[in-house]
C-alpha positions in Angstrom: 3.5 11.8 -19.4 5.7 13.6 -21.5 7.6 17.0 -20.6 10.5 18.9 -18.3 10.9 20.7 -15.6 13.4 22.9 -14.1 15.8 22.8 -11.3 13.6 23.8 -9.1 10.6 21.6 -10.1 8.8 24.5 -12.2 6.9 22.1 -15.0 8.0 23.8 -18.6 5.2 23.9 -20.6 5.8 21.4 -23.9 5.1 22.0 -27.7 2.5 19.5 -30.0 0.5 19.6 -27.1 -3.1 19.1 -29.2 -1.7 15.8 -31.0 -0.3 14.6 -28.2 -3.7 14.8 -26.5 -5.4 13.2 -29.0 -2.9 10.2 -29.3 -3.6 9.9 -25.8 -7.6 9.6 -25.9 -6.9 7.3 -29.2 -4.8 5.1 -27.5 -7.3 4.8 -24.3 -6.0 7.1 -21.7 -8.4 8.4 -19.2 -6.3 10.8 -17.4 -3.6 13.3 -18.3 -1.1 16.0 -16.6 -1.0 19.2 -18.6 1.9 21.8 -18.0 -0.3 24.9 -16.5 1.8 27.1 -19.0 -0.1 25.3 -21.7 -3.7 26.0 -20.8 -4.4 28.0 -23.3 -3.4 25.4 -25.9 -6.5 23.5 -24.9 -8.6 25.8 -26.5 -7.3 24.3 -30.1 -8.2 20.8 -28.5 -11.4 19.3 -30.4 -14.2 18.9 -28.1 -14.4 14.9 -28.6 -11.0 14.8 -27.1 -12.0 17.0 -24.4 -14.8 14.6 -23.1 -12.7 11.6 -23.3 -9.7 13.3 -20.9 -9.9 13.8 -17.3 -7.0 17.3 -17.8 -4.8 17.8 -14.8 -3.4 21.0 -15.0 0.9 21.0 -13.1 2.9 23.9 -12.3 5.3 21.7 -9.7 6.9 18.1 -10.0 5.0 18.2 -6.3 2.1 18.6 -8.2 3.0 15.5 -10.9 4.0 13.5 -7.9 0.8 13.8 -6.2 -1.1 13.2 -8.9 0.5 10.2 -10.6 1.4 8.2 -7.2 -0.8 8.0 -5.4 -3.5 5.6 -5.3 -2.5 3.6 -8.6 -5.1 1.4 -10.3 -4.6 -2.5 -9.7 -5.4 -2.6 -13.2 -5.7 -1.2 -16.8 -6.8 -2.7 -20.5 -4.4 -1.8 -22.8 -5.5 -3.1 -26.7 -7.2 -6.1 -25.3 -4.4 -7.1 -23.3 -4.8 -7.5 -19.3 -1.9 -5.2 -17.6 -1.3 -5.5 -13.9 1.1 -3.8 -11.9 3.2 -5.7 -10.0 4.9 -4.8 -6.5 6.2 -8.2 -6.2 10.5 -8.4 -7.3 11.3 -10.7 -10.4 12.2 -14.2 -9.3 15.7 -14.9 -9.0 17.0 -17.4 -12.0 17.3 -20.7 -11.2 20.6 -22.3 -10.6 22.0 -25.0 -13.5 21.4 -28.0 -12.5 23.9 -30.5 -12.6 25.5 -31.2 -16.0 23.7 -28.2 -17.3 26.6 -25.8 -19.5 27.0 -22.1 -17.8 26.4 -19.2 -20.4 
């Protein structure tokens, strides 16, 4: 997601909306939130692009939130590599052991 929004949680529409679109579907994205004040900026978007996006169109961070929160995937491929999503905190380091130098 890329963009901003106002005080009041108005999304403000964004510019280089068509490359960033197409980095997106390059790069393996299957879903993306589009500022509703750039709709008619799809219209320049190639049609191959088109099919490969499922476009969310925002007016309100309410809007963004509902749509980006909820119900996450477990998991996503990402270049070959296995990404999951943990909810589980980072371990806490282990203490020195005896003899071991502090850093």
């Amino acid at each position: 997601m890329t963009g901003d929004q106002t005080l009041r949680g108005m999304v403000l529409p964004i510019g280089g909306l068509k490359e960033t679109l197409t980095a997106a579907a390059r790069d393996g994205a299957t879903s993306v939130l589009v500022p509703e004040r750039n709709k008619n900026d799809l219209i320049d978007l190639p049609e191959e692009v088109q099919k490969l996006l499922d476009i969310k169109l925002v007016e309100t961070i309410d809007d963004v939130l509902a749509l980006a929160l909820l119900d996450p995937p477990p998991e996503r491929r990402s270049g070959g590599i296995r990404v999951v999503t943990s909810t589980a905190p980072p371990a806490p380091p282990a203490p020195p052991t005896p003899g071991q130098a502090r850093r």
